[in-house]
C-alpha positions as CSV (number, residue, x, y, z in Angstrom):
1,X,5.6,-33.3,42.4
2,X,3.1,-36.0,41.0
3,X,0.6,-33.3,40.4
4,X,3.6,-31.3,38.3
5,X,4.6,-34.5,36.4
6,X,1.1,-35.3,35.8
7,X,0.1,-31.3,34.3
8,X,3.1,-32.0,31.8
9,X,2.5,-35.6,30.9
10,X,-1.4,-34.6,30.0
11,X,-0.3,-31.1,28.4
12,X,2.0,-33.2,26.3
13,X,-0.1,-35.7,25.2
14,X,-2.6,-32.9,24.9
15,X,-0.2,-31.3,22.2
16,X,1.0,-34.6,20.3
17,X,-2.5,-35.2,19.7
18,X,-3.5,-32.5,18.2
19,X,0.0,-32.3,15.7
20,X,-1.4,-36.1,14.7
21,X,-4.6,-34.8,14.5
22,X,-3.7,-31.7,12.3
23,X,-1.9,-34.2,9.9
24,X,-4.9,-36.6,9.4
25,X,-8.2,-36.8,7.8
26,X,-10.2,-34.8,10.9
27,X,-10.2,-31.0,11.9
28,X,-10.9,-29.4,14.9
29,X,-14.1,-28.5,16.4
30,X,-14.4,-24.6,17.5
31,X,-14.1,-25.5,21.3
32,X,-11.0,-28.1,20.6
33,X,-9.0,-25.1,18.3
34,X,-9.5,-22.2,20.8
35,X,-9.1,-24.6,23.6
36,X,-5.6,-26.0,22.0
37,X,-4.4,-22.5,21.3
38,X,-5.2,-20.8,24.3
39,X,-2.7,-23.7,25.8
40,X,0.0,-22.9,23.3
41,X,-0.1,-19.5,24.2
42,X,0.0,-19.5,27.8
43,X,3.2,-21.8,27.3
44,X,4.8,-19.7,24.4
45,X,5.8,-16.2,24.7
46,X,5.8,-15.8,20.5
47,X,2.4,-17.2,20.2
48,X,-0.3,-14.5,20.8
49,X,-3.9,-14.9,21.2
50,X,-6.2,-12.0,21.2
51,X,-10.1,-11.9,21.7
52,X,-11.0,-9.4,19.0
53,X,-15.2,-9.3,19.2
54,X,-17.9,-11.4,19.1
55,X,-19.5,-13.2,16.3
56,X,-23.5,-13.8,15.5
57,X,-23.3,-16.8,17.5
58,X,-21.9,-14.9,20.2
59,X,-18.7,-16.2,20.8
60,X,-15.5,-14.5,20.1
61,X,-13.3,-14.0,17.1
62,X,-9.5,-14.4,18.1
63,X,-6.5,-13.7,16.0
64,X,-3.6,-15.7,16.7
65,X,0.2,-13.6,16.0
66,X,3.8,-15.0,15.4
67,X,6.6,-12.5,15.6
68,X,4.9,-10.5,17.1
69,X,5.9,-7.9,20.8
70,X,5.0,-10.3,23.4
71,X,2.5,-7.3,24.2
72,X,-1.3,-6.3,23.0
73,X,-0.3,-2.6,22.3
74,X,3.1,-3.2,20.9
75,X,2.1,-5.9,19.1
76,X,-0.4,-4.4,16.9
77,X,1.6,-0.8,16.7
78,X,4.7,-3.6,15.2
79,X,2.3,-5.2,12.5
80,X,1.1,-1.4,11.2
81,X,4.6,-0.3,11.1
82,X,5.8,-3.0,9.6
83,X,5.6,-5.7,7.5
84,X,2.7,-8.3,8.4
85,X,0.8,-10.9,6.4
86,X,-2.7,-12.3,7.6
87,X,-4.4,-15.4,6.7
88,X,-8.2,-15.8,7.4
89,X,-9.6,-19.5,7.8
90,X,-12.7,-21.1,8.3
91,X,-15.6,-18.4,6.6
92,X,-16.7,-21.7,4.8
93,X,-16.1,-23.9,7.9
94,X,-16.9,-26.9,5.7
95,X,-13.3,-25.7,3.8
96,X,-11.3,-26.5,7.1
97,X,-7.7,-26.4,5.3
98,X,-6.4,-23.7,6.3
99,X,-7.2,-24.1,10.0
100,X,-5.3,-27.5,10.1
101,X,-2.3,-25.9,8.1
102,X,-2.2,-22.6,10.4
103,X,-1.9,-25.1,13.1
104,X,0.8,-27.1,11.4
105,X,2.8,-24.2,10.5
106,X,2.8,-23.0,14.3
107,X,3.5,-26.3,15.6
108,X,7.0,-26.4,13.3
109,X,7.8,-23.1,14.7
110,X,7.5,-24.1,17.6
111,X,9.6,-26.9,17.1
112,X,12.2,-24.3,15.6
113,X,11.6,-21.2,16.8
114,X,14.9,-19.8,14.8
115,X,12.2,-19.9,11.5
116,X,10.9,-16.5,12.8
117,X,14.5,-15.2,12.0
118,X,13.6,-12.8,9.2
119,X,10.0,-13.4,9.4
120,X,7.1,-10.7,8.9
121,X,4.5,-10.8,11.6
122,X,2.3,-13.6,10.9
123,X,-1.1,-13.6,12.5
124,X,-4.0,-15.6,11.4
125,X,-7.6,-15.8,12.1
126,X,-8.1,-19.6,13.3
127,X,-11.9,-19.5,13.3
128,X,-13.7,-16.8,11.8
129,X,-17.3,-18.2,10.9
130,X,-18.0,-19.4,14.4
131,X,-21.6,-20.0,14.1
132,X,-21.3,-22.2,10.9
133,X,-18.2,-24.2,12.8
134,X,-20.3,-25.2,15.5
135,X,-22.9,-26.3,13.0
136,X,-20.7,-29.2,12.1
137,X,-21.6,-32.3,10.7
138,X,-20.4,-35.1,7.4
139,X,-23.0,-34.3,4.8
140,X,-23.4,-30.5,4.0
141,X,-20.5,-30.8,1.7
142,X,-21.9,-33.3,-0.5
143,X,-19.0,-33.3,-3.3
144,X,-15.6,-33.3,-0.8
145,X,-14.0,-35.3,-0.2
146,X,-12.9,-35.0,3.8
147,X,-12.5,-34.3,6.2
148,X,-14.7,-36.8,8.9
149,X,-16.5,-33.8,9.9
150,X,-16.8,-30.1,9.3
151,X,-18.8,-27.0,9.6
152,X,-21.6,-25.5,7.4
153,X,-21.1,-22.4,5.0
154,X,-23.7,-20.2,6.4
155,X,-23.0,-18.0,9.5
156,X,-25.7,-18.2,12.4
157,X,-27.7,-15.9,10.5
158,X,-27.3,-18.2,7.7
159,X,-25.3,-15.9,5.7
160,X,-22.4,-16.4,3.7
161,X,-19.8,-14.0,5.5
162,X,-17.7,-14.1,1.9
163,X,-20.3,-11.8,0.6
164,X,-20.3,-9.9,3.3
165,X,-17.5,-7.5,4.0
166,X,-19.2,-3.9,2.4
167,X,-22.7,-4.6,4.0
168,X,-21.5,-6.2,7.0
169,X,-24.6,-7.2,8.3
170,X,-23.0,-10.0,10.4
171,X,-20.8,-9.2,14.1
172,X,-18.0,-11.4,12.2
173,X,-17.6,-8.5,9.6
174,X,-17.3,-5.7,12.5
175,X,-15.1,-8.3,13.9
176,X,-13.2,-8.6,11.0
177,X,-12.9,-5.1,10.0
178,X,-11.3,-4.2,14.1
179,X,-8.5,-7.2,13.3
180,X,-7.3,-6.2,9.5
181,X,-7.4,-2.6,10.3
182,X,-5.7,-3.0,13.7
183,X,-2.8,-4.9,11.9
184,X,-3.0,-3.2,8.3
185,X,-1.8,-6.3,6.5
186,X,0.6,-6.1,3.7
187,X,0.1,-9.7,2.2
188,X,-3.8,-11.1,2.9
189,X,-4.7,-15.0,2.4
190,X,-8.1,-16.3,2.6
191,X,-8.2,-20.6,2.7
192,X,-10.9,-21.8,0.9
193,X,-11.8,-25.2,-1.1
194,X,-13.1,-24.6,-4.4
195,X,-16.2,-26.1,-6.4
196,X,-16.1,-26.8,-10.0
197,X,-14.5,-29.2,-12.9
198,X,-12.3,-32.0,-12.1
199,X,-8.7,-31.6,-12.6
200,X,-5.2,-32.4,-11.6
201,X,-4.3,-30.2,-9.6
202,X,-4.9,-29.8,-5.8
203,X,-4.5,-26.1,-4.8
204,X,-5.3,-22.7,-7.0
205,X,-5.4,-19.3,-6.5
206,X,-7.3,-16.4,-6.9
207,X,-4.8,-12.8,-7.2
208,X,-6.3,-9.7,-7.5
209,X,-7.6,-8.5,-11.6
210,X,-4.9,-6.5,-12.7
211,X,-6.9,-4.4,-14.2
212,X,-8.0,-2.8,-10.7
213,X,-4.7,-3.6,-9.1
214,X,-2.3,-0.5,-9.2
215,X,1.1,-0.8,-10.8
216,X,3.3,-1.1,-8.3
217,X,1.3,-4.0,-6.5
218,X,0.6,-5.5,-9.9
219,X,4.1,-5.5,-10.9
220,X,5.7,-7.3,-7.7
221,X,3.0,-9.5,-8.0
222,X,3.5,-10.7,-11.6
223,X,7.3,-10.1,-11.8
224,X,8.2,-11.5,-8.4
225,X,6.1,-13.1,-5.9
226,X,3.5,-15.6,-8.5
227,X,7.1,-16.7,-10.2
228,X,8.5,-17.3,-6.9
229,X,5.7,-19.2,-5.5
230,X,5.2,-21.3,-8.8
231,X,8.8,-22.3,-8.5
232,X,9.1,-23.1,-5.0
233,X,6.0,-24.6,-4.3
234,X,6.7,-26.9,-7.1
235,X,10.2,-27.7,-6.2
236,X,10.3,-28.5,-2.6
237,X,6.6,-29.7,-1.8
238,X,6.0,-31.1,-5.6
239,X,2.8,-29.2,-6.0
240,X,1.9,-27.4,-8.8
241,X,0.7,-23.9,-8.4
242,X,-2.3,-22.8,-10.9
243,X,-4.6,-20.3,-10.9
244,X,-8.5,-20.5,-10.0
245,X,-10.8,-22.8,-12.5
246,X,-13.2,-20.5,-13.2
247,X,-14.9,-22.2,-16.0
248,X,-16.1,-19.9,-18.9
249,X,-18.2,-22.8,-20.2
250,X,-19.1,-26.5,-18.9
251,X,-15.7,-27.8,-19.1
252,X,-12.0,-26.3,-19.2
253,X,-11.9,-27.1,-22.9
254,X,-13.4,-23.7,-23.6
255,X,-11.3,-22.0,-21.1
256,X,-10.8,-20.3,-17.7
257,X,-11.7,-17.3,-16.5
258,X,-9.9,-14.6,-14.0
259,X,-12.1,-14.3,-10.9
260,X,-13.8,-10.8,-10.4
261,X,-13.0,-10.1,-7.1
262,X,-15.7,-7.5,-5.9
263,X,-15.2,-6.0,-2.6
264,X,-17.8,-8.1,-1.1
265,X,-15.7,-10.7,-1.0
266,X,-12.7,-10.4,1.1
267,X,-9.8,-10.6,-1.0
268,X,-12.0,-7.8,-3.4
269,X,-12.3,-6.3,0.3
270,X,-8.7,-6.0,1.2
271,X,-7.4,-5.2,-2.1
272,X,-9.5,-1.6,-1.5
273,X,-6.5,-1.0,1.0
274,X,-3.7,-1.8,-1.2
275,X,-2.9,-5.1,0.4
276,X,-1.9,-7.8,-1.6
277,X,-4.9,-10.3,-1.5
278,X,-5.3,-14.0,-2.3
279,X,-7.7,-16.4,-1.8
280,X,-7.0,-20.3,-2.0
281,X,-9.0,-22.7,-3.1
282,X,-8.0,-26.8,-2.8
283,X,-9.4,-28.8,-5.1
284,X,-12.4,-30.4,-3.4
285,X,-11.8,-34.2,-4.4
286,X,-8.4,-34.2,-3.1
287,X,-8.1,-36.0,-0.3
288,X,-8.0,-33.6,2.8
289,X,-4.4,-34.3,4.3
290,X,-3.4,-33.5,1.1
291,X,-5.2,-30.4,0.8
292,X,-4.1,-29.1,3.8
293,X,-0.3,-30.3,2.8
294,X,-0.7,-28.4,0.0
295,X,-2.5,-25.0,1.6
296,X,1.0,-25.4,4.1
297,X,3.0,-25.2,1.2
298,X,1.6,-22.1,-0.3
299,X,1.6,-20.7,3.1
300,X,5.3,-21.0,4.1
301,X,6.8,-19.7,0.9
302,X,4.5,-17.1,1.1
303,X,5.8,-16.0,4.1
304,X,9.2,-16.5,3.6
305,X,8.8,-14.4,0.2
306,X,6.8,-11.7,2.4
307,X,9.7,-11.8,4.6
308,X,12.5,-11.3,2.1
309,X,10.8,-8.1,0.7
310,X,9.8,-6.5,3.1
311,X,10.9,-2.9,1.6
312,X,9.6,-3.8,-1.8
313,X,6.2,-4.2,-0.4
314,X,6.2,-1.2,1.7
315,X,7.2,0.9,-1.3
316,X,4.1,-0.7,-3.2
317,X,1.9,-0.3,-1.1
318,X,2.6,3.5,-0.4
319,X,3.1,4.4,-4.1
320,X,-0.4,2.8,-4.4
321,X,-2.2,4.4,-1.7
322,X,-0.6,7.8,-3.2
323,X,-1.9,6.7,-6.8
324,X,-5.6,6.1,-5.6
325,X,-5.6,8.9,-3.0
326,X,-5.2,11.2,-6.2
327,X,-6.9,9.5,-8.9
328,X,-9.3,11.9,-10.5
329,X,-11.8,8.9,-11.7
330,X,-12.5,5.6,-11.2
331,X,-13.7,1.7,-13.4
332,X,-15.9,-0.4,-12.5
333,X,-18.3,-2.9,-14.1
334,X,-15.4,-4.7,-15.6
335,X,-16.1,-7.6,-18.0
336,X,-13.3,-10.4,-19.0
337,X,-12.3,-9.2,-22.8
338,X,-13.2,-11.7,-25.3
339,X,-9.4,-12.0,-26.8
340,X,-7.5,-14.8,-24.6
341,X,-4.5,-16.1,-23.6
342,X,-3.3,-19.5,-24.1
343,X,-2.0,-21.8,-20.8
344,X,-1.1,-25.2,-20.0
345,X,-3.9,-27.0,-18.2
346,X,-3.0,-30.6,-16.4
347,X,-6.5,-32.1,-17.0
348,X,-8.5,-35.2,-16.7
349,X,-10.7,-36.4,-20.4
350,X,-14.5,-36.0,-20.0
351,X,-17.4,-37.5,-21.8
352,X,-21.4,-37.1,-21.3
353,X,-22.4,-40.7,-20.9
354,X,-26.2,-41.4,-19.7
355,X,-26.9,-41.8,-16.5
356,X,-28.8,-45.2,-15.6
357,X,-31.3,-43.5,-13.7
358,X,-31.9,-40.2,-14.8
359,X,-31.6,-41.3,-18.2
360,X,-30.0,-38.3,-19.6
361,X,-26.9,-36.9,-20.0
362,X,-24.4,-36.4,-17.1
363,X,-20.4,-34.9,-17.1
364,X,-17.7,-37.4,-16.4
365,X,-14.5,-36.7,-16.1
366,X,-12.4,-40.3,-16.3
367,X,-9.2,-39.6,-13.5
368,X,-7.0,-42.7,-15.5
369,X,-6.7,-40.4,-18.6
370,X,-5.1,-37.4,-17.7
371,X,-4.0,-34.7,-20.4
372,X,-2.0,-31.9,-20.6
373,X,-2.7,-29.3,-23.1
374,X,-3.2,-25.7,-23.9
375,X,-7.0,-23.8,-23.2
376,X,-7.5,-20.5,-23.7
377,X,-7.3,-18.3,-20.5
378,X,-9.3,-15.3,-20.1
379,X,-7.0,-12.6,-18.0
380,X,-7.9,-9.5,-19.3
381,X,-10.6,-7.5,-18.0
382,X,-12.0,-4.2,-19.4
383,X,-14.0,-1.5,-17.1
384,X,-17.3,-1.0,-18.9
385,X,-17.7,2.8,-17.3
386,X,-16.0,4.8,-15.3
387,X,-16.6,8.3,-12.9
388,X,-14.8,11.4,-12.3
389,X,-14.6,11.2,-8.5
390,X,-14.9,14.2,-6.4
391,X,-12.7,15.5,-3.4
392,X,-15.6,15.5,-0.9
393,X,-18.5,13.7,-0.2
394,X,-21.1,14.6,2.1
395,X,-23.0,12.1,4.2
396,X,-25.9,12.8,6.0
397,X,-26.2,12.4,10.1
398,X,-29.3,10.2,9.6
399,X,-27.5,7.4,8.4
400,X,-26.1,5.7,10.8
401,X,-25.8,2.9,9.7
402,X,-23.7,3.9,7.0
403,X,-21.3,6.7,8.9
404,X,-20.5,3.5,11.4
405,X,-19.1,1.0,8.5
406,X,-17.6,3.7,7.5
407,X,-16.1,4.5,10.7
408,X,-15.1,1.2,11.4
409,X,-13.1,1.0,7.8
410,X,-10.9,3.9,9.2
411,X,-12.8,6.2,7.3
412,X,-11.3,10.0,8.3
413,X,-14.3,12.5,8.2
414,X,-15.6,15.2,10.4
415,X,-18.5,16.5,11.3
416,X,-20.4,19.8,10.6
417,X,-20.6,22.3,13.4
418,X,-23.7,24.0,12.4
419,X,-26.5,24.7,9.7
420,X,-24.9,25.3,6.5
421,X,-26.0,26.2,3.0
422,X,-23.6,24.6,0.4
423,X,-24.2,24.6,-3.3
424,X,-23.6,21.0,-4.0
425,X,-23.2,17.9,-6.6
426,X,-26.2,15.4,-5.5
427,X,-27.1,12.3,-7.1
428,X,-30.8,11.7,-8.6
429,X,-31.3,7.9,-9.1
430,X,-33.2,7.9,-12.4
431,X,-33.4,4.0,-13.0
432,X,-32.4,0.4,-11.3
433,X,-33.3,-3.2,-11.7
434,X,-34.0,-5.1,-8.5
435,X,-33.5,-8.9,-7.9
436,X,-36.8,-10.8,-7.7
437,X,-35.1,-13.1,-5.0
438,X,-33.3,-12.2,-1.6
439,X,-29.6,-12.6,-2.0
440,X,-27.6,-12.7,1.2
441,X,-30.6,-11.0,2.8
442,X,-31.2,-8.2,0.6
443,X,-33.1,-7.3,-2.9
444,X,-29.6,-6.3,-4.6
445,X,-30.3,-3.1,-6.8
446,X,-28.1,-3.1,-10.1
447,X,-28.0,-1.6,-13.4
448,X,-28.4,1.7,-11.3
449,X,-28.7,4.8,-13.1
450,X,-27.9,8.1,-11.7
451,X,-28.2,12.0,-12.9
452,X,-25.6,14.3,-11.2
453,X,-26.7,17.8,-11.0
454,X,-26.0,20.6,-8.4
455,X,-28.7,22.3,-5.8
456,X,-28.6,24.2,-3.0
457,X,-28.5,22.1,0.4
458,X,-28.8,22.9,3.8
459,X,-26.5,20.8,5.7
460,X,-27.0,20.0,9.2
461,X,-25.2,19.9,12.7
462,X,-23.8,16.3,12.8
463,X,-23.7,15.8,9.2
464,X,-19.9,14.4,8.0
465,X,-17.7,15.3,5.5
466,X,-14.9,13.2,4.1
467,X,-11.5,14.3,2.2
468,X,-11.7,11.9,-0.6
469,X,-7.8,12.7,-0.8
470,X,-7.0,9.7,2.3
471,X,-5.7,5.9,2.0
472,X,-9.3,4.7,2.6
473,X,-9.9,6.9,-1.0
474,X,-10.8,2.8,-2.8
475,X,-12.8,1.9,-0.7
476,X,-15.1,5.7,0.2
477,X,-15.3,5.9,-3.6
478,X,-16.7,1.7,-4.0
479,X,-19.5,2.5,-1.4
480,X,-20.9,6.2,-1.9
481,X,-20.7,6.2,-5.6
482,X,-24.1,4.5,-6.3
483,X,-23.4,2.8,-9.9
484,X,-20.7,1.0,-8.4
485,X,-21.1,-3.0,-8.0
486,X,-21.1,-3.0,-4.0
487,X,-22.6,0.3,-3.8
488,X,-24.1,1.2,-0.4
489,X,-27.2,2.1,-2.7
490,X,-27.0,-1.2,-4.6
491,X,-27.2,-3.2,-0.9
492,X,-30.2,-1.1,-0.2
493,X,-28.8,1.2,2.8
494,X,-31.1,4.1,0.7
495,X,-34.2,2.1,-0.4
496,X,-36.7,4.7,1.4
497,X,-35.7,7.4,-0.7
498,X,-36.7,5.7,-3.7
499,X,-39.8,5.9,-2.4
500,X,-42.5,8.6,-3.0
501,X,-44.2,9.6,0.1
502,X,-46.8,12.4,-1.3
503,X,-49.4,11.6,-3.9
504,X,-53.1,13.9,-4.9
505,X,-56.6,13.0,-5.2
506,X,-57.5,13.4,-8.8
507,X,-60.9,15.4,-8.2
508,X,-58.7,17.7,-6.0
509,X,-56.1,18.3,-8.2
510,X,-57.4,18.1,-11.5
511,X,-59.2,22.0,-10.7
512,X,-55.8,22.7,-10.5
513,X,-53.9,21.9,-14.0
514,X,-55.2,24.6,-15.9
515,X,-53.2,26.9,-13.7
516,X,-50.0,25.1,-13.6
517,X,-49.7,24.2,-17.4
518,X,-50.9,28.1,-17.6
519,X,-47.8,29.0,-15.5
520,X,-45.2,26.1,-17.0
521,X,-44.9,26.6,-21.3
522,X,-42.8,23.6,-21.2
523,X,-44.5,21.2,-19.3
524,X,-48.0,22.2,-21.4
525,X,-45.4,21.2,-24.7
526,X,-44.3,18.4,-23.4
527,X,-48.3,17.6,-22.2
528,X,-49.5,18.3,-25.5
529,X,-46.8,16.6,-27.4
530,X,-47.3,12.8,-25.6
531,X,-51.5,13.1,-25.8
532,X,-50.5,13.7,-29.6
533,X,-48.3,10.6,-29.9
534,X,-49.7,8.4,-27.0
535,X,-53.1,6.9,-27.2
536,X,-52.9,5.3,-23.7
537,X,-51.9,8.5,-22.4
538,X,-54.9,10.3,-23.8
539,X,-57.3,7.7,-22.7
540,X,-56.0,7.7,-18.7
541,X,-56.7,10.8,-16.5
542,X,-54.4,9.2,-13.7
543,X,-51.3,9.1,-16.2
544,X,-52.3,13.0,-17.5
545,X,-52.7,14.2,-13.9
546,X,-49.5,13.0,-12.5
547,X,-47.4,13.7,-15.5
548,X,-48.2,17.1,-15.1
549,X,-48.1,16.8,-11.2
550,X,-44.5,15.3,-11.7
551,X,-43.5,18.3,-13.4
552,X,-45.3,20.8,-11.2
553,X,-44.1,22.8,-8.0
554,X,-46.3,20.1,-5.5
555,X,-44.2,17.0,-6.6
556,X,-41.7,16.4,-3.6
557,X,-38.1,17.5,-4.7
558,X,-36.3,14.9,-2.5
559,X,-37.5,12.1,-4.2
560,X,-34.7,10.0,-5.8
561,X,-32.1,12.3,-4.3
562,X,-29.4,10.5,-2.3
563,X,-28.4,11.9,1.3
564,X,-25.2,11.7,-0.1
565,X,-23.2,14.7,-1.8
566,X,-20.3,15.8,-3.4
567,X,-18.0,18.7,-4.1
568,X,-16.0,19.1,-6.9
């Protein structure tokens, strides 16, 4: 009986500590959040926990679920058929909110379990940067304020896992990929805490441009939910709701921009599935119990509004998906228009005083003389290209590395049974740009170039082809058509077929260019022509000989050519 009486005392200390702690200016550790939930679960039938995969670091990824079947199977089957939002926390784990206000959340349900009443499925991810939440310290976040301790940004392979989700070079985005696919998320929330100017206001958002947005998600989203949570936010936590300071200058005087969410990041990432994607950013010099107050707030109206249209975000979705699924072409490379908008921005005055030691110029914003007045706000984005997209693409069984992402992105394909010769769109890479420094542990190629033509190819036994016509159609088309942003070709997964592998020895081959200019009238115009109008050209044998040997039989065909092909 003591033994009994003691387990309860200690499990409910256990619990009141945390609540206090969740409240205050501290966050958990890793150990103390999956330690604390693993207790609330084993004592709560409508709290799940789930061990979804393992992380760089090597411990697991869970996902925590609310309202969910009291069963793995069931559980996950509920959240695809229906409606479920998801909320990701801690892929900065030195931007803790949204851990402490998950846990908040679920301790008031807990308290009130009738709050489910109604409810979508609510799962969240209470630790998903594992590696950077064990690096924890009070320093690598120089300009927050709180909380006592944190984590660092980079994962364990010092990567930031918000660039991360179309490479997925990190376990965590594997990881991640298993959980938002095995629950299909209608409504996706990623906590964050931003950097930038100095301002009033203590959360903002990021939505989706609604440029790339398609209508029916863009109009729910503008007509109903953003009005909703602006209102309710604001009249029963006193927060105002305001979207993401992306400066356009130095200060907000010359204005805000939308944020372009590429699909590296995750909200960008999500959005390729027609899920209705945030991201939240707290204002970083807010104090931290605030913060998190605030990243509550946003939470619970967001699930109650999730909850109350449930049918109007199903329809969305599915009118979406049957938009993309069809769309004959696709933007990308969008760019913010230069013609803006005006909106009310609840700012602090700023001068450029000198500093006493640097002696030059710094920003200061003076927090006792707040304004609020109108700055223009950029919100309209124009795609600088565009490409007809085909029905089929063609992958070839050499890449693995790109037929398993593509796999694990619910990707529908199948494989070639045998040898086949197929007449064929390819793509020729004609030109790029690559970074002079490693970003997120790669040479990014951009400003690609490519020539579409048709050849002849011999397709092998294991080689895939994919239906474009599918509800993964956003996301085939962002990663096998090379000029877009988050290209598999711009995150080098084709680098070595940029390459040429077969060169000649001048005294070898240059017996042979009478012949071949002999047999080739064009290339010997073309020849003659640049020795008429180039003097270096005329004064270089190695720049003759391989323009000629670049247009000759002997110059390898492959070179440039993709492994990946289409079929209009």
């Amino acid at each position: 009986m003591k033994t009994l009486l003691y387990f309860f005392f200690s499990f409910f200390v256990f619990c009141s500590f945390g609540q206090d702690k969740w409240k205050g200016n501290t966050s958990p550790s890793y150990q103390e959040l999956i330690t604390y939930l693993k207790e609330i679960s084993s004592k709560n039938k409508v709290v799940e926990l789930y061990n979804m995969g393992k992380s760089d670091y090597g411990l697991p990824i869970y996902v925590c679920i609310l309202n969910g079947a009291q069963d793995s199977i069931q559980t996950f089957k509920k959240a695809r058929k229906g409606t479920t939002i998801l909320f990701n926390n801690g892929i900065h784990p030195g931007e803790p909110d949204g851990i402490n206000a998950c846990l908040l959340w679920m301790d008031e349900v807990l308290e009130n379990r009738q709050v489910l009443e109604g409810l979508p499925l609510v799962a969240f991810i209470p630790a998903y940067n594992i590696g950077g939440m064990i690096n924890r310290s009070s320093y690598s976040r120089a300009n927050q304020n709180g909380p006592e301790e944190y984590g660092f940004r980079g994962n364990a392979q010092n990567l930031d896992l918000n660039r991360d989700f179309i490479k997925m070079d990190s376990k965590n985005a594997f990881t991640f990929s298993r959980i938002f696919h095995g629950l299909d998320p209608d409504v996706f929330v990623d906590n964050h805490v931003s950097n930038g100017a100095d301002y009033q206001y203590t959360l903002t958002y990021i939505s989706s441009l609604k440029e790339r947005l398609a209508p029916s998600l863009n109009k729910i989203l503008t007509e109903s939910l953003l009005p909703t949570l602006v209102l309710k936010v604001k009249e029963k936590y006193s927060f105002d709701l305001y979207p993401y300071v992306d400066l356009k200058g130095k200060t907000p005087d010359e204005g805000i921009v939308s944020f372009d969410d590429l699909p590296r990041y995750s909200m960008g990432y999500t959005s390729l599935f027609q899920t209705l994607s945030f991201t939240v950013e707290t204002h970083m010099l807010k104090p931290f119990p605030l913060r998190v107050e605030a990243t509550l707030a946003f939470m619970k109206e967001l699930i109650i509004w999730t909850g109350q249209h449930k049918s109007l975000i199903e329809s969305a979705r599915s009118k979406a998906r049957d938009l993309v699924s069809n769309a004959s072409s696709i933007g990308f490379n969008y760019k913010a228009s230069s013609q803006a908008d005006s909106i009310l921005f609840k700012g602090y005055e700023h001068s450029f005083p000198k500093h006493k030691i640097t002696g030059l110029k710094r920003l200061k914003y003076d927090t006792t003389a707040p304004y609020s007045r109108l700055i223009p706000h950029y919100t309209s984005f124009v795609a600088q290209d565009s490409i007809e997209v085909p029905y089929y693409y063609y992958v070839c069984a050499q890449e693995k590395d790109v037929i398993k992402r593509l796999k694990v992105n619910k990707v529908k394909m199948n494989k070639i049974s045998g040898d086949t010769l197929m007449s064929l769109g390819v793509f020729e890479v004609i030109d790029f740009e690559s970074t002079n420094r490693p970003y997120e542990g790669h040479f990014q190629l951009k400003k690609v170039k490519v020539k579409r033509g048709k050849r002849d190819v011999v397709l092998k036994k294991g080689d895939v082809v994919i239906n474009a016509n599918q509800d993964a159609a956003a996301f085939i088309h962002s990663v096998l058509q090379p000029e877009m942003e988050d290209s598999y070709l711009s995150w080098n997964f084709f680098d070595s077929y940029l390459q040429q592998k077969e060169y000649f020895s001048s005294y070898v081959f240059v017996d042979k260019i009478e012949k071949i200019l002999n047999e080739n009238p064009d290339l010997e115009k073309a020849y003659k022509k640049k020795l008429k109008e180039d003097h270096n050209f005329r004064s270089s044998e190695w720049d003759q000989l391989y323009f000629i040997y670049k247009g000759s039989k002997y110059f390898e065909q492959s070179l440039n050519i993709l492994p990946v092909y289409f079929l209009d």
